[in-house]
C-alpha positions in Angstrom: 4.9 -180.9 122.3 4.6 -177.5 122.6 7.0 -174.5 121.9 6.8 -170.5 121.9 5.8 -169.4 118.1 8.6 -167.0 116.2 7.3 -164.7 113.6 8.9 -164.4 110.2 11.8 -162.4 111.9 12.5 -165.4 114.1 11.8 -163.2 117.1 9.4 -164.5 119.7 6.0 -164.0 119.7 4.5 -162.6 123.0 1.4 -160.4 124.2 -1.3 -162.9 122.7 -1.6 -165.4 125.3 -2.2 -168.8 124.2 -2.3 -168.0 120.4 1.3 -167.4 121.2 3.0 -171.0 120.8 2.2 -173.9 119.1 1.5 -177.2 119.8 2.3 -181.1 117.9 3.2 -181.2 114.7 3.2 -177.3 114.4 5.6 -177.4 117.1 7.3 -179.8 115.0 7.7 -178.1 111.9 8.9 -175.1 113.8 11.5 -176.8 115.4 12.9 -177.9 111.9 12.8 -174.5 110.0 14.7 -173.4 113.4 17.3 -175.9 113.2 17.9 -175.7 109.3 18.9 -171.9 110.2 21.3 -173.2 112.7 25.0 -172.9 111.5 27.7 -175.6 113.2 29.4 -174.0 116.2 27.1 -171.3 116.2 25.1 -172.2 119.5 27.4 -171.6 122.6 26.0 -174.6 124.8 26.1 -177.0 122.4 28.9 -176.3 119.2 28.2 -179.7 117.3 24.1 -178.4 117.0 23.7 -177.1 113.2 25.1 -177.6 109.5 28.0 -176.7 108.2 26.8 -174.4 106.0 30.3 -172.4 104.8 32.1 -175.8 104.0 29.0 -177.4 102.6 28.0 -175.1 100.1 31.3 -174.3 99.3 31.9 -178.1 97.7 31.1 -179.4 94.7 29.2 -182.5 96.8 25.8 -182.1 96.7 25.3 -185.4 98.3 27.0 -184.5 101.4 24.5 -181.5 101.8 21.6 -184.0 100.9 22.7 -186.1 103.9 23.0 -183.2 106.5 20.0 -181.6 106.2 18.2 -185.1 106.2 20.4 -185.7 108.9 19.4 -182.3 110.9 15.5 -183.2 109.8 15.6 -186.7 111.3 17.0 -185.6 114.1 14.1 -183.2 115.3 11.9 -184.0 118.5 8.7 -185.6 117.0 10.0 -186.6 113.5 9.8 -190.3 112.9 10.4 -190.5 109.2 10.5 -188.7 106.0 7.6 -188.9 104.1 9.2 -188.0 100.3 13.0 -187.1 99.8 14.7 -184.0 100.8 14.5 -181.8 98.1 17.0 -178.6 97.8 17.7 -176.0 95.1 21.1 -173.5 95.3 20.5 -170.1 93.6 24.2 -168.6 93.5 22.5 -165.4 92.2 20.5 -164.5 94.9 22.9 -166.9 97.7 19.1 -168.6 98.5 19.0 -172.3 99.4 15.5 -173.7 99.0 14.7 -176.6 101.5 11.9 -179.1 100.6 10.6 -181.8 102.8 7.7 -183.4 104.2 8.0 -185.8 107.0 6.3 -187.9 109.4 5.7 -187.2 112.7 4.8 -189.1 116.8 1.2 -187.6 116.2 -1.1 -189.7 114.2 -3.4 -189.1 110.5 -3.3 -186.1 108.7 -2.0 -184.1 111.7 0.7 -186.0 111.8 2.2 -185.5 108.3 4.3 -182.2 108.0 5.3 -180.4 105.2 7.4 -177.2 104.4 9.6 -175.5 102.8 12.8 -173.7 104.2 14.4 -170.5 102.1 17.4 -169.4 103.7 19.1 -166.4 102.8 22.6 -166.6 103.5 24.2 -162.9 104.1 27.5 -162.0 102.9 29.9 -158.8 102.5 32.0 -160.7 99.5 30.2 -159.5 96.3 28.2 -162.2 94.1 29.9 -164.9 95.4 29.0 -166.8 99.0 32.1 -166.2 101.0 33.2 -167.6 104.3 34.8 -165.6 107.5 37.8 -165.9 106.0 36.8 -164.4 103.0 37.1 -167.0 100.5 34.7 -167.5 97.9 32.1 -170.5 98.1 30.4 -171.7 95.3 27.3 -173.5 95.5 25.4 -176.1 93.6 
């Protein structure tokens, strides 16, 4: 596998040649930060691609967010199983959700394992609170 490396903006990476994608399970990880910072509906050729992040963290049911990001991870190009449990921390303060995973990938030994961790910032214009487009407050955790 091999895909185009983003920066920490999630803006492409050019001008550096080869050093400018990345290839197994690097490509791998990638692809599952990207998709964790996909929100459902959000991608015009394909509207069932992402999490529902507004309804999600806006309930009380913290399994049902445990079961779509697990969902979302499995469901990467490459992944063949998680390696420990999905891990994720809500901080209403700051509106940061904290992803934890490690899974395993097609590629084999060490280079095959992949870890990370996911923090995504979720912008609003609604105060302390998370709100959705309509404006309603979402509370998370």
């Amino acid at each position: 596998m091999r895909v185009r490396a983003i920066d920490g903006n999630n803006d492409f990476l050019f001008g550096k040649g080869e050093s400018d994608y990345l290839v197994n399970s690097n490509a791998v990880g990638q692809n599952i930060k990207t998709e964790l910072q996909s929100f459902l509906g959000d991608c015009f050729f394909d509207a069932q691609l992402g999490i529902d992040w507004f309804n999600l963290l806006g309930s009380k049911n913290q399994l049902a967010l445990q079961v779509a990001v697990t969902t979302v991870i499995l469901g990467v190009d490459g992944v063949t199983s998680l390696a420990s449990p999905v891990v994720i921390n809500l901080d209403p303060v700051t509106r940061n959700i904290f992803i934890q995973y490690s899974v395993n990938t097609i590629y084999t030994g060490n280079a095959g394992l992949v870890s990370g961790a996911t923090n995504i910032f979720l912008l609003t214009e609604g105060g302390d609170n998370l709100t959705d487009e309509s404006g309603n407050a979402l509370e998370g955790g």
